[in-house]
C-alpha positions as CSV (number, residue, x, y, z in Angstrom):
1,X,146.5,71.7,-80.9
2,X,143.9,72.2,-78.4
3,X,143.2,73.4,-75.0
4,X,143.1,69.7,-73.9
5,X,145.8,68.3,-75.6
6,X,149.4,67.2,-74.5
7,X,151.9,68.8,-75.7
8,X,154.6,66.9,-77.7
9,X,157.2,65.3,-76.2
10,X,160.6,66.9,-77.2
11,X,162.9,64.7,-78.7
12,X,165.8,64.9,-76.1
13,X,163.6,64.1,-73.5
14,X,163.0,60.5,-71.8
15,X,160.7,59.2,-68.7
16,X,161.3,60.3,-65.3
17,X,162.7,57.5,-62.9
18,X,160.5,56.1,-60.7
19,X,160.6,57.9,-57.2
20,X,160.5,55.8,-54.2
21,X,158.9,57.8,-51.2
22,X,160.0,57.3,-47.4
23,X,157.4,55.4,-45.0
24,X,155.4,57.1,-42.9
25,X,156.8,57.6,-39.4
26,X,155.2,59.1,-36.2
27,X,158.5,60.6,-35.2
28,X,158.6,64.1,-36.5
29,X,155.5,64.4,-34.6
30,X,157.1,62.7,-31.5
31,X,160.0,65.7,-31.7
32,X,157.7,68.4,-31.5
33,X,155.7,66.7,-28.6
34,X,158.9,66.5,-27.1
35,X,160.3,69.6,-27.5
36,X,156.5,71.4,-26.3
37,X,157.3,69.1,-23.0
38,X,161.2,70.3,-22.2
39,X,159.8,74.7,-22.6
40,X,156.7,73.4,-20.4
41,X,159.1,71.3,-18.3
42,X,161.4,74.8,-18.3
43,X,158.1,76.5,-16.5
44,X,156.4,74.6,-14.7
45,X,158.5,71.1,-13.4
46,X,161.8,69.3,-13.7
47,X,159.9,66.0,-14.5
48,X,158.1,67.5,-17.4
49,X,161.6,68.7,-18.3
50,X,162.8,65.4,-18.4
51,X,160.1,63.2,-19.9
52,X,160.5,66.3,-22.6
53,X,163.9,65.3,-23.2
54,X,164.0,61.5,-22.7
55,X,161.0,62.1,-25.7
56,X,162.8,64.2,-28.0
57,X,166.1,62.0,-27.6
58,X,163.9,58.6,-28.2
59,X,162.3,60.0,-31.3
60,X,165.4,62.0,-33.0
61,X,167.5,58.4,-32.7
62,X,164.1,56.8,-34.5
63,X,164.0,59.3,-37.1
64,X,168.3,59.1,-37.6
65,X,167.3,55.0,-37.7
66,X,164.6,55.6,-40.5
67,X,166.8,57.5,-42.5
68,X,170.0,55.2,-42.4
69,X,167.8,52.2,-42.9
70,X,165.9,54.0,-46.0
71,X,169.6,54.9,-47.1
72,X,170.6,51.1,-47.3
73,X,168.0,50.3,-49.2
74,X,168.9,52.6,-52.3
């Protein structure tokens, strides 16, 4: 065997399933955003504070949405 071969396959062993991935989704990103606005909110104004929160609660019930509607599709 050389440095650039494959090993070979072990008996017992089969092929992987095939992995489906989730879609993108800006959300995650949206949360943090979010959350950065509600501590600056927390300093500076309550309108920051709640355009924070209105944010976070917007993109956390997008991202629960993506997950049960990746979920249905197994």
């Amino acid at each position: 065997m050389t440095l650039n071969e494959p090993p070979p396959p072990r008996p017992d062993w089969g092929p992987l399933p095939p992995e489906r991935l989730p879609r993108p989704t800006y959300c995650p990103a949206g949360m943090a955003l979010g959350a950065a606005l509600v501590f600056w909110g927390i300093i500076t104004s309550w309108i920051i504070l709640f355009v924070g929160f209105g944010l976070f609660t917007a993109m956390l019930g997008g991202w629960i949405a993506e997950i049960c509607h990746e979920r249905k599709q197994y």
